[in-house]
C-alpha positions in Angstrom: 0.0 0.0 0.0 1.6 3.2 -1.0 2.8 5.7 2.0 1.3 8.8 2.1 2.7 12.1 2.6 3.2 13.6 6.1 1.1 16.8 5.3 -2.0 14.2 4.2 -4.6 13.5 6.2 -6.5 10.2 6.0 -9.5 8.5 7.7 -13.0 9.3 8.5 -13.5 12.7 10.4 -17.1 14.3 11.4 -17.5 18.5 10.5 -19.6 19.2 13.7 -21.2 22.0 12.0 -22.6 20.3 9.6 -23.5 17.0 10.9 -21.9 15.1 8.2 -18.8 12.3 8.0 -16.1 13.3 5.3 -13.2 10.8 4.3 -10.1 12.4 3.0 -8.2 10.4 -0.1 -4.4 10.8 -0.7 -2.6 9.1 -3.1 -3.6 7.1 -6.4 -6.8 5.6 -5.9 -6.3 3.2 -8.6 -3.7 1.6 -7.0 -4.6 2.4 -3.3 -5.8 -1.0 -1.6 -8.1 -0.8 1.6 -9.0 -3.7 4.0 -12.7 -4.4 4.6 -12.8 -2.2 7.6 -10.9 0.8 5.9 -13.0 -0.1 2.6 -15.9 0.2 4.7 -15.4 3.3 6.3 -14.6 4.9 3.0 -17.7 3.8 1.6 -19.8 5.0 4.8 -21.3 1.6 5.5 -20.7 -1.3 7.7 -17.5 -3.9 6.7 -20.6 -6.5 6.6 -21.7 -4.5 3.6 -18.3 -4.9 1.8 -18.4 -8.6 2.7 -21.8 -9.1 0.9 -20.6 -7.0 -2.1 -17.5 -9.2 -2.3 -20.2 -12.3 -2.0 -22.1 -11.4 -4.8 -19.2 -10.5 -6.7 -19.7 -7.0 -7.2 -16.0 -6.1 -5.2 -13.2 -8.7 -6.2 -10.3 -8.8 -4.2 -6.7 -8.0 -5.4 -5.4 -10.9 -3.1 -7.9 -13.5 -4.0 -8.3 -16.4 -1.5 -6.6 -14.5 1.4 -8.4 -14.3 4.9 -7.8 -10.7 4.6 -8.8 -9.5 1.6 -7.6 -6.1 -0.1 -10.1 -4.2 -2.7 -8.9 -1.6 -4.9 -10.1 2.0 -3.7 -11.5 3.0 -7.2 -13.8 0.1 -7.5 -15.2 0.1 -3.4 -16.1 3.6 -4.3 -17.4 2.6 -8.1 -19.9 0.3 -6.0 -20.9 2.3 -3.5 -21.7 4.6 -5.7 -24.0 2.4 -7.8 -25.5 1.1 -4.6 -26.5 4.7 -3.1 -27.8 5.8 -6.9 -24.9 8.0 -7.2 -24.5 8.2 -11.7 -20.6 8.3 -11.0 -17.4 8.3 -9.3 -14.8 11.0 -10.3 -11.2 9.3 -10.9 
């Protein structure tokens, strides 16, 4: 997984002001990889989600058949996307 910068921030954080939970992206999401849990929190849905969209084939892992899998960040936000209606996802 690439290293990010110092300066970049990364994770989940809540704007109190407006009641809303933001993720902040560094780095080349085409080649980023995030567990389930960071896939999840990404996506702003529970890791069970990303399980079941694994399941039914809509995420593929980059390390198939590993007990922890890896997705790519482009396509956990392609789904998510296509799940919540959204037309698309900017790359």
């Amino acid at each position: 997984m690439p290293s990010k910068a110092p300066d970049q921030a990364s994770g989940a954080f809540r704007m109190p002001n407006l009641g809303v939970t933001m993720v902040v992206f560094g780095g080349d999401l085409s080649e980023t990889t995030w567990s389930t849990n960071q896939a999840a929190e990404a996506a702003g849905v529970p890791p069970r989600r990303i399980r079941v969209w694994a399941h039914r084939n809509k995420l593929v892992p980059v390390n198939p058949g590993s007990i922890h899998p890896r997705y790519r960040a482009l396509d956990v936000l392609r789904v998510e996307a296509e799940m919540s209606g959204r037309l698309t996802v900017a790359a």
